[in-house]
Each structure stands twice: as C-alpha cells, then as structure tokens.
N, C-alpha and C positions, 0 to 999 in steps of 0.2 A: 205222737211224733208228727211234723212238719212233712205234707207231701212236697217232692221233690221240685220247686221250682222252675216254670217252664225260661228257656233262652234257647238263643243263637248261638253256634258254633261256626267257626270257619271266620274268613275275613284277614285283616292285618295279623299278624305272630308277631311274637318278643325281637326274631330272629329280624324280618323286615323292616319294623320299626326301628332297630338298631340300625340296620344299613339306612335308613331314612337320617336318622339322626349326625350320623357319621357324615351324608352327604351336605347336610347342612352347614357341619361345623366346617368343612373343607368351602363350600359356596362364601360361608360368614370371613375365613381368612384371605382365601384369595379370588374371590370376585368379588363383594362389599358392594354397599347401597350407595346409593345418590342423596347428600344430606345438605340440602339450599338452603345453608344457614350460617352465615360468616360466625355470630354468637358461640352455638352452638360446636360447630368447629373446632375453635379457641378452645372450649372447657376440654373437648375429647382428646384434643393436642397433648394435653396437659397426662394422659397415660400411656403406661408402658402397658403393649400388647394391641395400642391402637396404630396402626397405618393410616395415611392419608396421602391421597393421590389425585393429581390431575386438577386440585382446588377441595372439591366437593366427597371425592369417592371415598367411604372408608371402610376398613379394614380390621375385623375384631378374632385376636388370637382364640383359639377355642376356651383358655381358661376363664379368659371374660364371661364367654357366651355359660359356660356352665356354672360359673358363680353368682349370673344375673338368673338365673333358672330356679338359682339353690334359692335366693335374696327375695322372689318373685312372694307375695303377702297374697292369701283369694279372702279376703270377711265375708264368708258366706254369713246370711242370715240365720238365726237359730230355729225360725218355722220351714227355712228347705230342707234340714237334716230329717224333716220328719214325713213332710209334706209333695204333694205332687205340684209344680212348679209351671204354672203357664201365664209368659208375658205375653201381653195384649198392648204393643203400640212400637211406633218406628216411625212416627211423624209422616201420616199420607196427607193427600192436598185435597183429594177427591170423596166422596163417600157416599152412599146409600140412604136417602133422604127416609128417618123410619116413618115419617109420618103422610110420606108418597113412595107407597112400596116400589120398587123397581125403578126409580130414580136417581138420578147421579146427579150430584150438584156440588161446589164447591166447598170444602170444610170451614166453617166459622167457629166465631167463639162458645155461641151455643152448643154446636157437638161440639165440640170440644169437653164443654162442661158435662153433656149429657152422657158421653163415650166414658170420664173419665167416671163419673158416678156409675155405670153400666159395669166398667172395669172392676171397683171396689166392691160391687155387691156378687161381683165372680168370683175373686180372693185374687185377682191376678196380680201381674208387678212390670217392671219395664217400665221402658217411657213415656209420655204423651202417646196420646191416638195421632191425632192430628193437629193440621197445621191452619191455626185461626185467618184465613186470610181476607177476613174483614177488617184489621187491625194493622197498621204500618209495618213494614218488614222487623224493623230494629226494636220492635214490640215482643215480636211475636215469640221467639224463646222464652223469652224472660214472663211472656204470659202464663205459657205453656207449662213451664215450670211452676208457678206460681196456681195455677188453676188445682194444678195435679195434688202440690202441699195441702192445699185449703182443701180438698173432698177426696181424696185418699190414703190411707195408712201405707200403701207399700211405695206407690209408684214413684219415680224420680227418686228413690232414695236408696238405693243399696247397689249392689256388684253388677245387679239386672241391668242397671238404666245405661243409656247409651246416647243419649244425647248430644248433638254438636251443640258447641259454644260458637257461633261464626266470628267473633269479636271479641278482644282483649277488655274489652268495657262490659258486652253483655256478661262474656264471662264472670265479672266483679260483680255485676247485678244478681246472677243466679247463686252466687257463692254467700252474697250477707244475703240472702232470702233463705237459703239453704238453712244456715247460722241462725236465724231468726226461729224458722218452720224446727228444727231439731230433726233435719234431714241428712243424710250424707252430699257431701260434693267431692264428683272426681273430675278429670281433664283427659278427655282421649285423643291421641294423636292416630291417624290412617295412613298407614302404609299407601302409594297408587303404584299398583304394581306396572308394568316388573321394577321391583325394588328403588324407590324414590319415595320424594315426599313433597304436600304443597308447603312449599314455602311461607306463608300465611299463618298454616296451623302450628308450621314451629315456631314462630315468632310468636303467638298465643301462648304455647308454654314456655317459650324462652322466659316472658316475662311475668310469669307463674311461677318461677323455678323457688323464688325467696320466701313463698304461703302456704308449704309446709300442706301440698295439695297432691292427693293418690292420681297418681296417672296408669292409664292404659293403653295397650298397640292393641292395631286392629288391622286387616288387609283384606281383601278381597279377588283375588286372580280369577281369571275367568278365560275358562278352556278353551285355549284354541284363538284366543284374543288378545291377553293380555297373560296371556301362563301357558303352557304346551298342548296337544288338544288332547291329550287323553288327562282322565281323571286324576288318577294313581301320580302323572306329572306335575301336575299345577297343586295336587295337595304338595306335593315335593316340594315347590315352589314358597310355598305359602307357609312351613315350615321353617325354611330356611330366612322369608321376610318377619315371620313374627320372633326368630330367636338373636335375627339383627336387631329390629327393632326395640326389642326387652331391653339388649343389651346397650344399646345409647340410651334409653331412659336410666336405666342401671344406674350409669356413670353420671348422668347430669340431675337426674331428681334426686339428690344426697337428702332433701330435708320431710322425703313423707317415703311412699313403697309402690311397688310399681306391677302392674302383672298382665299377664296376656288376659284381654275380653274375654270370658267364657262365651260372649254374644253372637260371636261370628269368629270362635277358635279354630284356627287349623280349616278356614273356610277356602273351599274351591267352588267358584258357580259355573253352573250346568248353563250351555248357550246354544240355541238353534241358529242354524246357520241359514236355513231356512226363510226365518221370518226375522230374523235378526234380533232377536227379546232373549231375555233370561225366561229360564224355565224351571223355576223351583215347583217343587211336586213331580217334575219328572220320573222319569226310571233313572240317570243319570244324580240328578242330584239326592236321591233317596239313596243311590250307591257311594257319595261321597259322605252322608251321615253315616254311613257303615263303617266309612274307615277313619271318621271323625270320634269318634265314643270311643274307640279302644286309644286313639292318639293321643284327647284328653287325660285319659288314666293312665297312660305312659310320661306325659308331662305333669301331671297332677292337677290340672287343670279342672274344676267344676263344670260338669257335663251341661251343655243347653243346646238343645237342637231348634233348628228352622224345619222342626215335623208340622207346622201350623200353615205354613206358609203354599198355597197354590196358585199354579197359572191361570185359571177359572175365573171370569169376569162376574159370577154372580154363584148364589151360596145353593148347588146345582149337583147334580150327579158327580160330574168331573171332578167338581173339587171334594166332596165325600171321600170320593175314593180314593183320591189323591191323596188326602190329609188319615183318613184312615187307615190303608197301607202303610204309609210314611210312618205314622204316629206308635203303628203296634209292631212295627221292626225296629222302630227306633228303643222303644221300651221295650222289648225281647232282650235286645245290646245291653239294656240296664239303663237307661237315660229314663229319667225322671222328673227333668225339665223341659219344656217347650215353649218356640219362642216365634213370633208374629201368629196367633190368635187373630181372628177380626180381619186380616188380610186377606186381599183377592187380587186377581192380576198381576202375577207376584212385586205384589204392593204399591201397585200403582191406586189401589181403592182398599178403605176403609169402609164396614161392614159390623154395622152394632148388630145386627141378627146371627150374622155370620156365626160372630164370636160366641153366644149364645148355642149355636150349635157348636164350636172349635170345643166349649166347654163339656157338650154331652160325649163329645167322640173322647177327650178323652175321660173323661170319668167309664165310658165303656170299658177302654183298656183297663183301667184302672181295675175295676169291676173283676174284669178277666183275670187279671194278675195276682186277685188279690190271695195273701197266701191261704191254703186248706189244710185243715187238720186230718191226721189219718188216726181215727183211734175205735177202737169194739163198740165208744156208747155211738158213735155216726155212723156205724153199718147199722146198726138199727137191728139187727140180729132179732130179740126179742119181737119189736114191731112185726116183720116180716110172716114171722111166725104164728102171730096173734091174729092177725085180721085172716078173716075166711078168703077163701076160694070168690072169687065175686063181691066183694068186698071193696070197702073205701077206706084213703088215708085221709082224707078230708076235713075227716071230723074229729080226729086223734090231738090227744092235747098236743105232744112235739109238734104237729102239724102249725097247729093253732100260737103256737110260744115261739117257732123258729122262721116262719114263712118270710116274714120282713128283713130277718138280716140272710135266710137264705138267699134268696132274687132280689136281685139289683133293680130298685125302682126308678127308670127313670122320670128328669122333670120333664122331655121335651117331647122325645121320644114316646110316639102311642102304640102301646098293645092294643087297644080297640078293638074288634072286627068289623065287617063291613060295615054291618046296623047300626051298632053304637058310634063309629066315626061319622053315618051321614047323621044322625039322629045331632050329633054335635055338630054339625054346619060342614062337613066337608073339607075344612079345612088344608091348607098346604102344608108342607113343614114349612117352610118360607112366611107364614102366615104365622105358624104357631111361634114361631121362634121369632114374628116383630111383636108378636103380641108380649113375649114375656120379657124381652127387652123393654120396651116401655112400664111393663109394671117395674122389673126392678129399676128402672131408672126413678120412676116416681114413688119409691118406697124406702129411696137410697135416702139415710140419715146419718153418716157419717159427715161431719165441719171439726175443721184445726178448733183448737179454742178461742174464744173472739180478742183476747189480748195480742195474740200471734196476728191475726188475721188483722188484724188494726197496723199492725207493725209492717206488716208484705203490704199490704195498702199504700204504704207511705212511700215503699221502696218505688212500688212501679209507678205511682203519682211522679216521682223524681224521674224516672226513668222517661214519662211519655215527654217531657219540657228539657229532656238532656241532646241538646245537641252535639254533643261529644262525641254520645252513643249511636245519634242519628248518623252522623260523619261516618263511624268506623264502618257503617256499614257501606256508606259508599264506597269506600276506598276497600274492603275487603270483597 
C-alpha cells in the first residue's frame, strides 16, 4: 500500500468560495466593467442578459457569467498530466550577464537565444526569457517568438505562454510563424483593474475576432492599490474581473474558445507601501497562492503558481528562501506547476543561473513528495535481523541495488564535506549554478527542421522592411 500523502489543510472551504462566487455574480450584474470599445459594444448589444450603461459600462446577467464558465476550453498539454510543470520566461529587459558573473546588463538577442536554449535543456515552457533590445521595437515580439519556435519544443506554444501581441500586424506576424513552426497561437486580453480595459488591446482582438483564434483574460489587482488592501479583497476583486471578462469574450469570440490564463489566475499582488514595489515571494503573496489553488479547482481552471517568482536582486539567501517556502506550500496545496523560474526582482531581472537553481529547488520538493511505498519487503524485517550487533548495511546487496533511486541525487546541489568541496575549488553555488548553465547552454541540440526554419526566415525578413508594422507600433 501507498504511504499517506503528505498536504495542507485549512485555507479557502466550499462554503467561502461559494460566498466568493455569489459576490461576483452580483459585482458582474450590477456594477460591470469599463469596455472602451464602440465595436465591441455593438456585438454585446446584440444579447439578452447584457446591460449597457453610461456609453461604455456593461452589465452581464449571472446566466452569462455561468455559461461562459461552463463554455471556457484549458488544452492542457499531455506531458503536464504527468509531469512537474516549470515556466521560465515573462519577457525581462534586464539580466545577469553569465559570462560576467554578478553583472546586469541589458537583454539582447544573444541571451535571448542562449536563455531560450538553457530553458529547453531544463524541460521548461512559457514564454520568452527576455526582451532582445538590440533589435528595433516592432521586431522584437515577433523575434522572440520566432527565436523560442526554432531552439525549443515547448516554449511559446501551449496554454503556458502568455505573451503580448502589442500590435494587430505583429500579431499576423506571430500567428503565420506560429502556422508555419506547428505551434499553438492564442490572443490574450488584460483586464487594468479596477475593472477596465486598454482600449488598444481590444481593438487587437476586435479585429482578430474572424481567425478562429483561442483568447484569454487576464487581470492583475494589487492590494491596497488598485483592489482593497487586504488580500482575501482584491482576490474578491480579481474574481469578479476575470468572470466579466470570460464572459464578453464568451459572447464576441463565437469562432475559436476562450478561458481564464491559468498564468496569473485568480491573481492578487502583494504591494509594500513602504518602498512602493511588488513583493512577490513575500509572506503576503505566498498567502494569496494559498487561496489561489483551492479557487482554481473550484473554477477548474489548471493550477500554475508564481512559487518561482522573488523580490531578491540576485540568486542569494532571500530568494532561496523565498522561492523554497513559496514552492513547498504551494505543492503541499497540490500545485504542480510553477511559474517565473529565472526571475529576480520580482521580474525586473532575468537570471540564467538563477533558473538553474529555481530548477534544483523544485526537483527537491519533488523529491520530497515523491509517493512511498508502505510494504513488509521495505521494512527490511529480515535485513535488520541479519546484520550483527556492530555491523554494516553498506555492503548488503538491497543496499548496493537501491541506494540510487533511494536518495535523491542532486545536479547542483553539493553533499561534499569540507575537504572534498575546498579540494574542488571552493566554489559558490552562484558559481556552481553559471557553470552548469553554460554547459547546458552549449550542449543544447534541439533546432525546428531547416524547412520550417527557412520558412520563419522569410516571415521576419518581410517583417524587418514592413513599414505597416513599423507604424503600428508608433501609434500603439
């Protein structure tokens, strides 16, 4: 038999979560969003259950809201049903130069390519690392994208990525690269709380609506800011903008499926008032992962937590601990994906070593979690019995036939002792963890097929001589 699984008890109940939901539905019918979109407007006119008021404000009867809920599609991937799930990327500008350790320099095309190759030889997923800013602006998505197709298998392609389109053109650009690479493309719209939207990004999918293209909400409230100051409120909040939101894509994306980001579902961010920053890794935001994992499973939404994510400028105690705690409370709750790996500052810096370590911390939980068997031949009964008084199990064959899948070995992580760690040069972890980055950067052999590769070639060739695309972005 299966020893008993260790978890968490306590947190959100069926009973809360109801009252949570109920306040929603009541926020969705008679208070409604800010929707800066004449288009958009028009179509929602066009149903019964919708209200509209004041020009912009609308109004969605609760059956909407619960049949956009029922409507809502997740494709999870067939290797997360099995698998431990960590994205590595969220587009930073900044990052940890690995070949001048302890340097911040601006993110180029290079890392970019070298992040993303580092990413693929960790198994991670999500979006770009970073953001190539050696390359014209209205390049740079469509690079990005494009970098990640050609030397990675997951990244930019499934329910993980999260990517902005800033532009109705680059958009076209990532979607026939997409088409080309045999990647997924979806369109996500963000709520700005309290309850609104940019204008901009709806006119992006306004005229998206006919390509038969998956859309996602997304929102972000922030306590005490822009959502109530206590936690338990601005999840409220945040509730009530992502089941508005579902439900005008609901109604205007007829021709693909629509669903809430598992990327930042049901997100509240934690804010020092202090210092005026977000403070992911907090105590604060590790309590809104707590009551984020039971709300996902009350929506049915695929679990992804921001357990990767710290305030910590460099890959240091703080953030250890931070991303440690975070990471094995989060997986106690049952979450089995993590999300900003390789982030530091809460994301103001990218960190190829980082990630490198983000990846030992969790394979540790992992490790920890992993299930044990309870049976007569693992008490070893017999054993016990056999070896004398003063005696060793050292040399016992079980010993000898189980020791490697008993302890957990890690890659990064040194048991050493003193002798044998100065004998090997003293090293830092910091040290140990650029050093293996770079080997798997340079040992990474993953490339698309060179027919594909020839074909995304051609796209972004078009794309750098598109002054269309150059335009949108001024104007956007």
């Amino acid at each position: 038999m299966k020893l008993e699984e260790y978890r968490l008890i306590g947190g959100l109940n069926k009973e809360q979560m109801d009252k949570m939901h109920e306040n929603a539905l009541w926020l969705c019918e008679n208070i409604g969003i800010n929707i800066p979109h004449r288009g958009i407007i028009d179509i929602l006119s066009s149903y019964n259950g919708v209200k509209i008021e004041s020009g912009n404000y609308v109004k969605f009867k609760p059956d909407l809201v619960i049949n956009a809920l029922k409507e809502a599609k997740y494709d999870v991937p067939e290797y997360a049903k099995d698998e431990w799930i960590i994205s590595a990327g969220a587009h930073q500008t900044a990052c940890y130069d690995l070949d001048n350790p302890g340097r911040l320099k601006e993110a180029g095309e290079k890392d970019l390519i070298n992040f993303i190759k580092l990413g693929d030889a960790l198994d991670t997923v999500g979006s770009a690392p970073v953001v190539p800013l050696d390359v014209p602006a209205h390049l740079q998505h469509i690079l990005m994208h494009k970098v990640a197709y050609e030397n990675s298998r997951r990244r930019c392609n499934d329910i993980y990525e999260h990517m902005d389109k800033p532009s109705y053109e680059c958009a076209m650009y990532v979607h026939e690269m997409a088409k080309v690479a045999g990647k997924r493309f979806a369109f996500g719209i963000w709520m700005i709380s309290p309850r609104s939207f940019d204008a901009k990004n709806l006119e992006i999918a306004y005229r998206l609506l006919d390509k038969g293209i998956p859309m996602w909400i997304a929102t972000m409230p922030v306590a005490g800011v822009s959502a109530p100051i206590t936690m338990i409120g601005t999840i409220q909040q945040s509730i009530f903008e992502y089941l508005a939101g579902l439900t005008m894509l609901n109604l205007i994306n007829k021709k693909s499926f629509n669903y809430i980001s598992p990327n930042d579902a049901f997100e509240g961010d934690a804010f020092d008032m202090k210092y005026s920053t977000f403070v992911y890794g907090s105590v604060e935001y590790t309590e809104h992962t707590l009551y984020q994992i039971p709300l996902c499973e009350y929506y049915k939404v695929p679990v992804m937590t921001k357990a990767a994510l710290t305030n910590s400028k460099q890959p240091d105690g703080q953030a250890a601990a931070e991303i440690g705690m975070h990471t094995l409370l989060a997986a106690l709750m049952g979450a089995r994906a993590f999300r900003c790996a390789g982030l530091l500052s809460s994301g103001e810096i990218y960190s190829g070593e980082w990630l490198v370590i983000n990846k030992e911390i969790v394979d540790y939980v992992k490790a920890l979690l992993k299930p044990q068997e309870f049976s007569e031949e693992r008490l070893f009964i017999d054993e016990i019995a056999d070896v004398k008084a003063g005696g060793s199990f050292i040399g016992r064959k079980s010993t000898m036939q189980l020791f490697r899948q008993e302890y957990w070995m890690p890659e990064l992580f040194t048991h050493m002792n003193l002798g044998q760690w100065q004998e090997a040069g003293s090293k830092t972890m910091w040290q140990y963890a650029i050093d293996r980055a770079k080997k798997l950067i340079a040992n990474h052999t993953y490339q698309i097929d060179a027919d594909r590769k020839k074909e995304l070639d051609k796209i972004y060739a078009a794309a750098i001589n598109d002054r269309k695309l150059e335009d949108s972005f001024r104007i956007y």
